[in-house]
C-alpha positions as CSV (number, residue, x, y, z in Angstrom):
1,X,-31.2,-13.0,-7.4
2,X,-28.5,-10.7,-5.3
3,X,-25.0,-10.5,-5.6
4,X,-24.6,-8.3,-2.7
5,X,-21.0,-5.9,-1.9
6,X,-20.0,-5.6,1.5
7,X,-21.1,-1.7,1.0
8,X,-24.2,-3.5,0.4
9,X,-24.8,-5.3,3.7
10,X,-28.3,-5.4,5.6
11,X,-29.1,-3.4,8.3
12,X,-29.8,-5.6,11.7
13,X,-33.7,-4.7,11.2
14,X,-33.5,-5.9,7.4
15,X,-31.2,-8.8,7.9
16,X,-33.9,-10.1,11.2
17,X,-36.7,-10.2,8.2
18,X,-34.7,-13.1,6.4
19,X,-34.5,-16.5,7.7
20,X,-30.7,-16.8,8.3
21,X,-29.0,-20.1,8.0
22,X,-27.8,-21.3,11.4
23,X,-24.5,-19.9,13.1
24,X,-21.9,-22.6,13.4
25,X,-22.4,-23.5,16.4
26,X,-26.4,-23.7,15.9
27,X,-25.5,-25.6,11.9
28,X,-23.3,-28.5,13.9
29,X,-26.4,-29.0,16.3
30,X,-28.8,-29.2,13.6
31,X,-26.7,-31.6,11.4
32,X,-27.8,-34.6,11.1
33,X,-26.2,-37.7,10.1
34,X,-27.9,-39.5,6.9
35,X,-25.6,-42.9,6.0
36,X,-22.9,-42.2,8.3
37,X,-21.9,-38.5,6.8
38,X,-23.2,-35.2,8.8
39,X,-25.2,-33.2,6.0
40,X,-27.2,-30.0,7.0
41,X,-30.7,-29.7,6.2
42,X,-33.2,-27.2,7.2
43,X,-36.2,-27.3,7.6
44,X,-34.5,-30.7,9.9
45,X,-37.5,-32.6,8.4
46,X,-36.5,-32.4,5.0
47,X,-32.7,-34.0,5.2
48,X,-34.0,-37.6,4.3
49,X,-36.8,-37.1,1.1
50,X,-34.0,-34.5,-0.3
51,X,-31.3,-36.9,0.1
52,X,-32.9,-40.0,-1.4
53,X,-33.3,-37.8,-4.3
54,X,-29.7,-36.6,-4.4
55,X,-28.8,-40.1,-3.7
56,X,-30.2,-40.6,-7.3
57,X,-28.5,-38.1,-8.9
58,X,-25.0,-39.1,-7.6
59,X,-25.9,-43.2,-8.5
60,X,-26.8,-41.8,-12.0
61,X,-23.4,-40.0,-12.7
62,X,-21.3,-42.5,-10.7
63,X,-19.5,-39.7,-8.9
64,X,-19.0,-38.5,-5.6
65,X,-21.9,-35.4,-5.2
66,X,-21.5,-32.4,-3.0
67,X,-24.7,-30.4,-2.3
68,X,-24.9,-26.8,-1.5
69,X,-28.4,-25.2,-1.6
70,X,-28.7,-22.2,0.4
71,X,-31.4,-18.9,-0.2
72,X,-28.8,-17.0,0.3
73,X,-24.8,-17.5,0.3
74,X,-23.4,-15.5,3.6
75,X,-21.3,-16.0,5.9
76,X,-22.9,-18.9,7.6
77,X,-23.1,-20.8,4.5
78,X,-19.4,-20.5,4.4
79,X,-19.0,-21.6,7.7
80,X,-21.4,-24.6,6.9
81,X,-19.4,-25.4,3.4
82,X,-15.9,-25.0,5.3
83,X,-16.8,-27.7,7.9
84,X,-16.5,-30.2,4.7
85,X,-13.2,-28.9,3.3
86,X,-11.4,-32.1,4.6
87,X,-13.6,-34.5,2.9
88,X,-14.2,-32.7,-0.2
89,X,-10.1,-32.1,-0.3
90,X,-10.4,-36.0,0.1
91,X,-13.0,-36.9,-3.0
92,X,-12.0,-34.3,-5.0
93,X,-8.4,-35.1,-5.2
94,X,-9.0,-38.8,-5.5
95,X,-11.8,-38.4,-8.5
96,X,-13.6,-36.0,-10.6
97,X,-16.7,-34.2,-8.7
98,X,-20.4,-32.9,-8.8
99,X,-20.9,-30.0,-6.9
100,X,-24.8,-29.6,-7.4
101,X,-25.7,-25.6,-6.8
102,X,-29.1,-24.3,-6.4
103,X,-28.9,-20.5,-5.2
104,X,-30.2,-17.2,-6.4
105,X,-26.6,-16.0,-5.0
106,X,-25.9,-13.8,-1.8
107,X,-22.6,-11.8,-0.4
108,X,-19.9,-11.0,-3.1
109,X,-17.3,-12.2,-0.7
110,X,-18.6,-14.8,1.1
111,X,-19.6,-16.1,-3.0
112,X,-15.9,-15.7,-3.8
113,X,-14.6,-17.7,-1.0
114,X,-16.8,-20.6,-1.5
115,X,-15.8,-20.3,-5.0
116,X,-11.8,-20.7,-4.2
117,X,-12.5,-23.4,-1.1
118,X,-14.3,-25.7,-3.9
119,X,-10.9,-24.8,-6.4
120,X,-8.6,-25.7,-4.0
121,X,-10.2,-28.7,-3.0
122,X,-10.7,-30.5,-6.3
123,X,-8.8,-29.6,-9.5
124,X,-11.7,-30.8,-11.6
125,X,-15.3,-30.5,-10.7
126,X,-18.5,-30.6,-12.9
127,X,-21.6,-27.7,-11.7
128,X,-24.8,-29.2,-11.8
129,X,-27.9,-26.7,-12.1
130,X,-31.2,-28.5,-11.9
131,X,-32.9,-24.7,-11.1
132,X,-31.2,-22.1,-10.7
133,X,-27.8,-20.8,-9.7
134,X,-27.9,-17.1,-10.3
135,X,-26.0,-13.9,-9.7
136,X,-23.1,-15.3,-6.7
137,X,-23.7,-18.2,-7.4
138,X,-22.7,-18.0,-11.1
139,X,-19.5,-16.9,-9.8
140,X,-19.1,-20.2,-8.1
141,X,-19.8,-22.3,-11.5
142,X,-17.3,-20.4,-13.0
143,X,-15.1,-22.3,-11.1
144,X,-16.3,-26.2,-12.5
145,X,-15.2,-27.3,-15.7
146,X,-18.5,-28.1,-17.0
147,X,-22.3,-26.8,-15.8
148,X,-24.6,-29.7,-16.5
149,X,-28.1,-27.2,-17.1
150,X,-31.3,-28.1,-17.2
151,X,-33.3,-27.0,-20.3
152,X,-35.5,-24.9,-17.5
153,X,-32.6,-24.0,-15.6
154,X,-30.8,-20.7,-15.4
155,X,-27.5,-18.6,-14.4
156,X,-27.5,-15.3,-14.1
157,X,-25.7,-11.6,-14.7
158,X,-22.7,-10.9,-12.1
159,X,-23.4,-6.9,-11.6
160,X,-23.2,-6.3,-8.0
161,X,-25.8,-4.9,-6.1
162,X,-25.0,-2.2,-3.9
163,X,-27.1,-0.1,-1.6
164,X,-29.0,2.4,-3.8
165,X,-28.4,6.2,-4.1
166,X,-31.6,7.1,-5.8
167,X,-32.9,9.7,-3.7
168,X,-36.5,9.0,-2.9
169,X,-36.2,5.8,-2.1
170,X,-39.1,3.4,-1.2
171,X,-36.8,1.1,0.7
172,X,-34.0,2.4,2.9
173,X,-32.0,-0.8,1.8
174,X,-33.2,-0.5,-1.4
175,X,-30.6,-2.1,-3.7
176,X,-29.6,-1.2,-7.6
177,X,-27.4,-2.1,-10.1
178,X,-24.2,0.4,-10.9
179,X,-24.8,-0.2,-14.4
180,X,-28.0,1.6,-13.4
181,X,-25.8,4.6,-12.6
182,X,-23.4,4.0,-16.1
183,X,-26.7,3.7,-18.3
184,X,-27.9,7.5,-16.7
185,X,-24.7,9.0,-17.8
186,X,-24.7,7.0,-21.0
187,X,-28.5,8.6,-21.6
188,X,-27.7,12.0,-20.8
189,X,-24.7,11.9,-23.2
190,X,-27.1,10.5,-26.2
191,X,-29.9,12.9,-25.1
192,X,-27.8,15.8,-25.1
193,X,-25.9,15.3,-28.5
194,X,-29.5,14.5,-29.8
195,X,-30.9,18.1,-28.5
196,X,-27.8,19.6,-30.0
197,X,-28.4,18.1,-33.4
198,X,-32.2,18.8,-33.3
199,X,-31.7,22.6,-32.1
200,X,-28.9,22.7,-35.1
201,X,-31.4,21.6,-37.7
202,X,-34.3,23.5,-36.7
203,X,-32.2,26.7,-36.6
204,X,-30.6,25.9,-39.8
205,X,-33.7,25.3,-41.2
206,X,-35.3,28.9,-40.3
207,X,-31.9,30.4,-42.1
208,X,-29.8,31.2,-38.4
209,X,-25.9,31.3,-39.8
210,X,-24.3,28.4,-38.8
211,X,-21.8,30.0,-36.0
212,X,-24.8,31.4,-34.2
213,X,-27.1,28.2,-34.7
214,X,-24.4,26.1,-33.0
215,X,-23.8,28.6,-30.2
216,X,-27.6,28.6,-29.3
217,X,-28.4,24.9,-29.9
218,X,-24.9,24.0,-27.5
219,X,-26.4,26.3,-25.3
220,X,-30.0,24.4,-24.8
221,X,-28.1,21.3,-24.9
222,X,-26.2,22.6,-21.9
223,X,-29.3,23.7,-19.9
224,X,-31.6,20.2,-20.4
225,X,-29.0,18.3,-18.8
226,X,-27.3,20.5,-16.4
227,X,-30.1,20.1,-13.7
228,X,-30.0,16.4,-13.8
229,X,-26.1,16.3,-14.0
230,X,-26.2,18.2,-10.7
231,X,-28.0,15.3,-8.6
232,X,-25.2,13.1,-9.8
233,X,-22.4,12.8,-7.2
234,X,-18.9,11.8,-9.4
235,X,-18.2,10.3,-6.0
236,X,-20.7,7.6,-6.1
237,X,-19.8,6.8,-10.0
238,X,-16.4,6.3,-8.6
239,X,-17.9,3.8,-5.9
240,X,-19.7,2.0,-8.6
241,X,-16.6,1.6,-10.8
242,X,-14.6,0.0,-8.2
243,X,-18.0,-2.4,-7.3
244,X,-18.0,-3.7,-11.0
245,X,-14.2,-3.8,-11.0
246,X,-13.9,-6.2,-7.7
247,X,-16.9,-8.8,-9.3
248,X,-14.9,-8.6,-12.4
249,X,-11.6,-9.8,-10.7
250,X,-13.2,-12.1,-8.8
251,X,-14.5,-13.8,-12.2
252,X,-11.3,-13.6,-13.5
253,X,-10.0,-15.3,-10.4
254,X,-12.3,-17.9,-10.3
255,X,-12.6,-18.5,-14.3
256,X,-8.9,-18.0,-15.0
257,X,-6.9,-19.2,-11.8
258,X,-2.6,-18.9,-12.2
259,X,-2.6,-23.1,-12.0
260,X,-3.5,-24.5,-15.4
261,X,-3.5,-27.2,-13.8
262,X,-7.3,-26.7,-12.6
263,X,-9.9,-26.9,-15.5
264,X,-11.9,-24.2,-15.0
265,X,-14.6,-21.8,-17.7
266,X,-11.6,-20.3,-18.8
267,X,-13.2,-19.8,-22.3
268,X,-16.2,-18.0,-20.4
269,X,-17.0,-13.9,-20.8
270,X,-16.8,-13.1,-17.5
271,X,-17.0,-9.7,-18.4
272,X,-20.1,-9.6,-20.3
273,X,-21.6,-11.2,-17.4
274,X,-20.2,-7.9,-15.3
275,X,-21.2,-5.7,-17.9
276,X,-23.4,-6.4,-20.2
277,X,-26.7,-7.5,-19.6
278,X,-29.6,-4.6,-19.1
279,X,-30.7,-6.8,-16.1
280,X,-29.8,-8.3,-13.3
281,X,-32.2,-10.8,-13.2
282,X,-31.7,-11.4,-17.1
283,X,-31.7,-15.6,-17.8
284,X,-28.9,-17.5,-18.9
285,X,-30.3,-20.6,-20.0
286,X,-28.2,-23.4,-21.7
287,X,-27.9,-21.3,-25.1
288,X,-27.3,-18.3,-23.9
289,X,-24.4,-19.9,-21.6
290,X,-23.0,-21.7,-24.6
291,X,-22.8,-18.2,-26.5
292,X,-21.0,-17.3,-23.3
293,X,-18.5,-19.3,-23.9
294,X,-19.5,-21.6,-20.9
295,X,-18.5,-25.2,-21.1
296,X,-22.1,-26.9,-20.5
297,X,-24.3,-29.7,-21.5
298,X,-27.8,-30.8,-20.7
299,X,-28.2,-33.8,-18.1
300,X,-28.3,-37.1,-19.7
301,X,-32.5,-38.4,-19.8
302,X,-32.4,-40.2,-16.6
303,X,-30.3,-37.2,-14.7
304,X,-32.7,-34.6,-15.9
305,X,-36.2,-36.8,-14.6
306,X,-34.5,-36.8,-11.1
307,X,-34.0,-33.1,-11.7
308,X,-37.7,-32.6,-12.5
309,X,-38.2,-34.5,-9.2
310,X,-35.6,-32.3,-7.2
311,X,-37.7,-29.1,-8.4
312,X,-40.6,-30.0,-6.5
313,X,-38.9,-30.1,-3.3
314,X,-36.3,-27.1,-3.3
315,X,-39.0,-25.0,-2.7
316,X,-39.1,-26.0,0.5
317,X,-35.5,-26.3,1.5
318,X,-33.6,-23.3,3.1
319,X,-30.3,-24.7,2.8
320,X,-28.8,-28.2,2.6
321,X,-24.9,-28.6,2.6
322,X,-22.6,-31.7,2.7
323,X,-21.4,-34.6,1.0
324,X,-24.1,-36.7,-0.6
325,X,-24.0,-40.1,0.8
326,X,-23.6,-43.4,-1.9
327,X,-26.5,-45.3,-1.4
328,X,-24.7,-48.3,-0.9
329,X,-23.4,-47.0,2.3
330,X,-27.5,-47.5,4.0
């Protein structure tokens, strides 16, 4: 589950070893036209089981479904959502929306302008989450005005993850958290008050004065973590900082846009979702959500057994994108 900065882009060699959605170009080739509306499926064999199934879902809630399902949110999922702005500016003015979102997330930007694309095409649009829709893609559902979740679904924390400093790396495009970097300095803090209290007390204990006890227990306290303080580069906490700050705004962007007009997770902790959870890959089912302050429900019986259905296939779905067709339209 990756929500990846631009700092944190792949190398050629690393992004090669991904299966890439299609360019543009290569997406409007591939699309193919199910019911008269141009969805984009790959694998190409999989656009007409996956959308008899969506077909379902949308029947079931009686509104208008848009699709996106991608391994990975970058720019060519962008490009691929974009092509549909007209129609979904069409539906999504004209009648509430479902915007189902299956995604372990991708690109911090690319996240953030499908995220704004989907707020200023529809004012009011409901998330649906039969799986999962982590990291990035939580960004985008902070944009709906409800998430429907499934009891085995899942969001996900919004730390960013940038390319790692650690020296002695196993990966050169290894990733980490900055709250990896925060939770270092946070240790070293705790670990060298605790020295100096233990030093303090043992010294006290032996009879050392007090002036003298403190001098020498600040002074081991001071040596422990002075070799570790010196592979830390101030810069790269710096970096970090900024990293957390941007996927903050963008939350607040998305969550809390200037037109109150748009109903949005306004009530959601964005920030905890920055800041707060030890991991990145840390669950947030239906009741952690709620304690979030997320406005989201379970699907209804019969949405949920289509959901169950749905799960079977995603696995073997790169990416789908597009307006689900009504079924009457066959």
């Amino acid at each position: 589950m990756k929500l990846v900065t631009e700092a944190g882009a792949e190398t050629q060699g690393e992004s090669e070893s991904r299966p890439k959605t299609a360019s543009k170009k290569e997406g409007t080739e591939k699309a193919q036209k199910v019911s008269g509306v141009e969805v984009y499926c790959e694998p190409s064999d999989k656009t007409g089981p996956l959308t008899e199934v969506l077909q379902r879902i949308r029947a079931a809630r009686k509104r208008p479904l848009f699709a996106l399902i991608a391994h990975f949110i970058d720019d060519d999922v962008c490009q691929q959502v974009y092509r549909w702005k007209g129609e979904l500016r069409s539906v999504g003015k004209a009648e509430p929306l479902d915007i189902l979102i299956h995604s372990p997330g991708g690109h911090l930007n690319e996240c953030y302008r499908v995220a704004r694309l989907f707020s200023r095409c529809a004012d009011d649009w409901e998330a649906l989450v039969p799986a999962c829709a982590a990291s990035g893609a939580t960004l985008i559902c902070l944009g709906s005005s409800k998430v429907v979740l499934s009891e085995v679904a899942f969001l996900g924390p919004m730390d960013p993850q940038v390319v790692s400093k650690r020296r002695g790396k196993f990966f050169e495009m290894e990733r980490q958290s900055p709250l990896e970097a925060f939770q270092a300095v946070r240790y070293l803090r705790e670990f060298s008050l605790a020295s100096l209290d233990a030093a303090m007390f043992f010294l006290l204990e032996r009879g050392v004065a007090a002036q003298p006890a403190l001098q020498a227990a600040a002074r081991l306290a001071v040596d422990l973590v002075t070799p570790i303080l010196h592979e830390i580069d101030p810069f790269d906490l710096g970096a970090f900082s900024l990293d957390s700050r941007v996927a903050e705004n963008y939350c607040r962007r998305v969550a809390a846009p200037a037109n109150e007009s748009r109903r949005t997770q306004r009530t959601a902790n964005y920030g905890a979702l920055v800041e707060e959870y030890p991991s990145h890959e840390f669950v947030i089912d239906v009741e952690e959500a709620r304690s979030l302050g997320f406005n989201v429900e379970e699907p209804t019986e019969e949405v949920d057994q289509v959901f169950d259905e749905l799960r079977g296939i995603l696995d073997a779905v790169h990416t789908y994108i597009g307006l689900v067709p009504d079924r009457s339209e066959d």
